[in-house]
C-alpha positions as CSV (number, residue, x, y, z in Angstrom):
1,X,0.0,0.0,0.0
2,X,1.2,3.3,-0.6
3,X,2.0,5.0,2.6
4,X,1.2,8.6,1.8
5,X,0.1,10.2,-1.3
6,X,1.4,14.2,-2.3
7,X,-1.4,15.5,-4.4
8,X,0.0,18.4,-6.4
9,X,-2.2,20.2,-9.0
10,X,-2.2,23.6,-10.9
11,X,-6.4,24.0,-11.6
12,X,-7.7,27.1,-11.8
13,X,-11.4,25.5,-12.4
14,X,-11.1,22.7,-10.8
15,X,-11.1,20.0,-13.3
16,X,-7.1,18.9,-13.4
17,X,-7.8,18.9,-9.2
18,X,-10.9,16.2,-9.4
19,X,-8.8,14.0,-11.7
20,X,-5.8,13.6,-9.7
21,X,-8.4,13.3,-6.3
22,X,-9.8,10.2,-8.3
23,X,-6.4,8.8,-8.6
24,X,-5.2,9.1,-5.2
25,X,-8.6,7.5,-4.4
26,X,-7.8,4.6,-6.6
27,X,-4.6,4.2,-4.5
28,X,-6.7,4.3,-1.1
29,X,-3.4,5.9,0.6
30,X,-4.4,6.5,4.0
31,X,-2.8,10.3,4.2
32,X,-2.9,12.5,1.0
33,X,-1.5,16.3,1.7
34,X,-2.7,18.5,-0.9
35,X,-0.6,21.3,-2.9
36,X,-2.8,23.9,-4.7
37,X,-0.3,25.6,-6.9
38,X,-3.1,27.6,-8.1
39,X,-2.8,30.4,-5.4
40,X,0.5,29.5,-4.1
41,X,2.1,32.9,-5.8
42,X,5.1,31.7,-4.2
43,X,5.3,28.7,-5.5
44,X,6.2,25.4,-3.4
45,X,9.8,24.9,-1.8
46,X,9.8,21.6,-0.2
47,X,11.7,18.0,-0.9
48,X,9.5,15.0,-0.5
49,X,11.6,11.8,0.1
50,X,8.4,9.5,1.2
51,X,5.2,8.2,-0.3
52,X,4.2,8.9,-4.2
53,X,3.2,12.1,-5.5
54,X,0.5,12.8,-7.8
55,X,1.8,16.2,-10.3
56,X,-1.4,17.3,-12.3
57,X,-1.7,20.5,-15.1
58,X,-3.8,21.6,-17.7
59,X,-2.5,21.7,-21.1
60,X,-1.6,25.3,-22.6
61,X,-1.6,25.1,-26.3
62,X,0.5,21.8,-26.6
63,X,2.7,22.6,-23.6
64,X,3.0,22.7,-20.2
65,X,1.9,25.5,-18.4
66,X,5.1,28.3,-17.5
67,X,3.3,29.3,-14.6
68,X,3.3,25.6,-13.2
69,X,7.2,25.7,-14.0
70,X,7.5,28.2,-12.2
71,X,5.6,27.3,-9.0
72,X,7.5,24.2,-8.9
73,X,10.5,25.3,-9.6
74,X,12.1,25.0,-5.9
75,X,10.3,21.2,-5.5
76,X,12.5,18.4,-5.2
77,X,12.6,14.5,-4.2
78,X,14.8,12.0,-3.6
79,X,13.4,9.2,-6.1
80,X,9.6,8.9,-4.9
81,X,7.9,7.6,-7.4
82,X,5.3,10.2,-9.1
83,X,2.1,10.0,-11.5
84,X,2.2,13.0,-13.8
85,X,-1.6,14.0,-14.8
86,X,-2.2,16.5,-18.0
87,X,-5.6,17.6,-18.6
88,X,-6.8,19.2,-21.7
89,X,-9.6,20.6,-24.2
90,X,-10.4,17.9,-26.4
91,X,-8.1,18.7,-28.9
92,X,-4.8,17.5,-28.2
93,X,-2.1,17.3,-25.0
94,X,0.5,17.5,-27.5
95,X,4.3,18.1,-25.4
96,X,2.6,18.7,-22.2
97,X,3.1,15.2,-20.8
98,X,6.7,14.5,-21.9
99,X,7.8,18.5,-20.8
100,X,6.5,17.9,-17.0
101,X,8.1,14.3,-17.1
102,X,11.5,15.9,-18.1
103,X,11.2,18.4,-15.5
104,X,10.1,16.2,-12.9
105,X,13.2,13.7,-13.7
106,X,15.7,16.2,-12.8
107,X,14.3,17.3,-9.6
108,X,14.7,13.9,-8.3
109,X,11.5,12.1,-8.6
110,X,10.4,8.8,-10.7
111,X,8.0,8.7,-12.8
112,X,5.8,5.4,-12.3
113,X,2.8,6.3,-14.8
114,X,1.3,9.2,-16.6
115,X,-2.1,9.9,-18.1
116,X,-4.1,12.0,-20.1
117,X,-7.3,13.7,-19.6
118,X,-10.1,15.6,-20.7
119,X,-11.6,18.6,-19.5
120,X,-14.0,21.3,-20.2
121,X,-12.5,23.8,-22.3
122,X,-11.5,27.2,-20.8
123,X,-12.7,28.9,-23.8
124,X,-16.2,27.0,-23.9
125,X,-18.8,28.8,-23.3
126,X,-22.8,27.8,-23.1
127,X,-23.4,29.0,-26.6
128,X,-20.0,27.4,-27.7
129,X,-19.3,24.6,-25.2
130,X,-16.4,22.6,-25.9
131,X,-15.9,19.4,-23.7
132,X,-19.1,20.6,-21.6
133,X,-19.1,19.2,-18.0
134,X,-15.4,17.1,-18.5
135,X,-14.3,15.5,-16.6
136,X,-17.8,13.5,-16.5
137,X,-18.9,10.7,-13.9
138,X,-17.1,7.8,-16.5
139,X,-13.8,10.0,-16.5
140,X,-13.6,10.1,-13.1
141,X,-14.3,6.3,-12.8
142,X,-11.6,6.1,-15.1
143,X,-9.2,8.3,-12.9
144,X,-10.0,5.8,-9.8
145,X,-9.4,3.1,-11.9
146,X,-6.0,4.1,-12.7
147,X,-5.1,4.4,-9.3
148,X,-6.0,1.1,-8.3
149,X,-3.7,-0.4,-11.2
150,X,-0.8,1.7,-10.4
151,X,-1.3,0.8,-6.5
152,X,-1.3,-2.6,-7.6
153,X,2.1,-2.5,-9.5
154,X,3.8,-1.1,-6.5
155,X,2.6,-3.5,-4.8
156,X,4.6,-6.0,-7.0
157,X,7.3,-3.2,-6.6
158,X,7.6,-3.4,-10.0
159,X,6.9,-0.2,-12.3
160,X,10.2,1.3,-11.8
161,X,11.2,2.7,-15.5
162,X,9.3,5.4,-16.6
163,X,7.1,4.5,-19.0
164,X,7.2,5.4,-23.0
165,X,5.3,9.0,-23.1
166,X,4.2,10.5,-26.5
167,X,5.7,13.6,-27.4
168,X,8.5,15.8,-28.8
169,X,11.9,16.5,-27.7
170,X,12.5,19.7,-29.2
171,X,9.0,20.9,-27.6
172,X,6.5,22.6,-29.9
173,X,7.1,26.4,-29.7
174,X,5.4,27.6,-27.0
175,X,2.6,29.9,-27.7
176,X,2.7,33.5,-26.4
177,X,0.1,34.7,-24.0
178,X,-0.6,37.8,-22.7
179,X,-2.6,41.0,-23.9
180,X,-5.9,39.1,-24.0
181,X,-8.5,38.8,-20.9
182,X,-11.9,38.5,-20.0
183,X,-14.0,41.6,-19.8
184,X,-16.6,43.0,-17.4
185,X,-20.0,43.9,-18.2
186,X,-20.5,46.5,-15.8
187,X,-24.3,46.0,-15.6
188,X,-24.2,42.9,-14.6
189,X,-21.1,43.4,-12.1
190,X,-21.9,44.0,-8.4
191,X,-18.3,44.1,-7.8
192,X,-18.1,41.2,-5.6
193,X,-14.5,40.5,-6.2
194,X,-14.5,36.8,-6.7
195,X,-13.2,37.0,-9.7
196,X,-10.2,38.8,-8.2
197,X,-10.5,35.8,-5.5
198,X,-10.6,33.3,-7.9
199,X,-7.4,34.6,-10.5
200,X,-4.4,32.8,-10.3
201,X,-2.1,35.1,-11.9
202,X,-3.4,38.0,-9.3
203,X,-3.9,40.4,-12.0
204,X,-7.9,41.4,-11.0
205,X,-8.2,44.8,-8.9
206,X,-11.4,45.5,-7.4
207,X,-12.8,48.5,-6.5
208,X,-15.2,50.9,-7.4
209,X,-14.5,49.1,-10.8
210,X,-12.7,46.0,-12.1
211,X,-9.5,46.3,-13.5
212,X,-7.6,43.6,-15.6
213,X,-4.2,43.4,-16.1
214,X,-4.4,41.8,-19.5
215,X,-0.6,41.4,-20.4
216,X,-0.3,39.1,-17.5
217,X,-3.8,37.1,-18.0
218,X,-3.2,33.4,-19.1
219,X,-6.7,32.8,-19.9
220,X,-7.6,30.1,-17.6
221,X,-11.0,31.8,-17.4
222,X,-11.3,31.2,-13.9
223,X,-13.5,34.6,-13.6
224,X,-15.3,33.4,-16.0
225,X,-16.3,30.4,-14.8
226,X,-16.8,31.4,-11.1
227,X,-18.8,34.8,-11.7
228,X,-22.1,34.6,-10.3
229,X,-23.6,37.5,-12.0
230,X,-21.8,36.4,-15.5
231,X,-20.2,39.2,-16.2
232,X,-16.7,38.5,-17.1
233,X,-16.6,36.6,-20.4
234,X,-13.7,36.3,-23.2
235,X,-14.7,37.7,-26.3
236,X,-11.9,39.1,-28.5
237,X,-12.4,38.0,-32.0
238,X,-8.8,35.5,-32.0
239,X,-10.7,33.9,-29.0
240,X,-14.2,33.8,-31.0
241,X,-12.1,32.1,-34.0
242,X,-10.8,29.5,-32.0
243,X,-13.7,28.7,-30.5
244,X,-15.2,27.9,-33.7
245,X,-12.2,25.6,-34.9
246,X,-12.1,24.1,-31.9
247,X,-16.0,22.9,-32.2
248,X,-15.6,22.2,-36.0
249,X,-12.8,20.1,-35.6
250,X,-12.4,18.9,-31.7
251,X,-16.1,18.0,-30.8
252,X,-15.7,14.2,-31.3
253,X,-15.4,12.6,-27.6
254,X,-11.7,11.7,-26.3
255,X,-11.5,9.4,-24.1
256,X,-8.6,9.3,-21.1
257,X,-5.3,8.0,-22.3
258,X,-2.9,6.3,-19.8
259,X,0.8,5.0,-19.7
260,X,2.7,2.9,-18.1
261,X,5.3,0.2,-18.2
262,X,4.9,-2.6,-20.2
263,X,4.5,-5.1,-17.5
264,X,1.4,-3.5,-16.8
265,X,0.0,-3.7,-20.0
């Protein structure tokens, strides 16, 4: 049995945070300390040298997010095995998985398994809704089911060598972001603040109005998501274009991808 499980997530909406719960369910640890790297400005300085860590992200254009590499930047193990956890829009996880593997691997830990995951799109919106409601009831099933194989394999202690991970080494050029944010319909604001709340990158000021930093906005859509009034939504016309490839070509159903050793297979 695995004696403690490190659950540490980067999930502005929550979705990459109930995948990786379902996995460290399907390993029934009986302690899991959890690392929100979503407000953690700071990021997370610690060395773990006991029990497995879970590492989960959601996928930025193909690529793992630069804020994530940032907040982990000062984390460190001393061989513990981990499961890395990517989870993206229905259209493809690209580099993601095989960037956070390499980065992992040279801060000391092991990577046991990996898997990929979908999740409701940060640009979808009700009248565009691109992988509505993911993760759904049979992802999550799926999550605690790969839990329970990979606590299985340790039990064997086998699933030592990290597995074969799709990808390229070069990484795809990382896409710029920055300049682009949600905006505020005034009439609808009541200048509750959660959206500043809610913002992972800190760049919301509330006041007697609602500012945006927009060259630091990542568009996670957090604000968007969590406004109760809906009055923050993304709406600049490169956004509105994507949205409308992204249903035209990405609206066929993906189902969870996992990897692992062989001996598992």
């Amino acid at each position: 049995m695995v004696s403690k499980t490190h659950l540490i997530y980067f999930s502005p909406t929550k979705t990459t945070k109930k995948i990786v719960e379902q996995i460290a369910a399907g390993l029934n640890a009986p302690v899991s300390e959890h690392y929100d790297l979503t407000q953690m400005e700071q990021g997370l300085d610690m060395k773990l040298d006991d029990g497995l860590a879970i590492i989960g992200i959601p996928v930025y254009a193909g690529r793992t997010p630069e804020i994530v590499l940032r907040r982990i930047q000062k984390l460190s193990a001393t061989g513990i095995p981990v499961v890395l956890v990517a989870l993206y829009g229905n259209r493809a996880f690209e580099d993601a998985l095989v960037e956070l593997r390499d980065v992992v691997v040279s801060k000391g830990f092991t990577v046991v398994a990996a898997g990929a995951f979908i999740g409701e799109h940060s640009y979808s919106t009700s009248k565009q809704p691109i992988a509505v409601n993911r993760p759904d009831m049979a992802d999550l099933q799926k999550a605690k089911e790969f839990g329970t194989i990979i606590a299985k394999e340790l039990q064997k202690q086998s699933g030592k060598a990290t597995p074969e991970i799709p990808g390229d080494v070069p990484y795809k050029e990382r896409a710029p972001l920055g300049g682009i944010s949600p905006e505020t319909d005034r009439e609808l604001c009541t200048l509750c603040a959660i959206c500043a709340k809610v913002c992972p990158t800190f760049i919301i000021t509330v006041n007697s109005d609602v500012i945006t930093d927009a060259k630091n906005c990542i568009m996670c859509c957090a604000c968007v998501k969590y406004c109760p009034e809906k009055a923050r939504e993304l709406k600049h016309p490169m956004v509105e274009g994507r949205r409308e490839m992204l249903i035209k070509n990405c609206s066929e159903r993906k189902d969870p991808v996992f990897f692992y050793e062989p001996s598992l297979q």
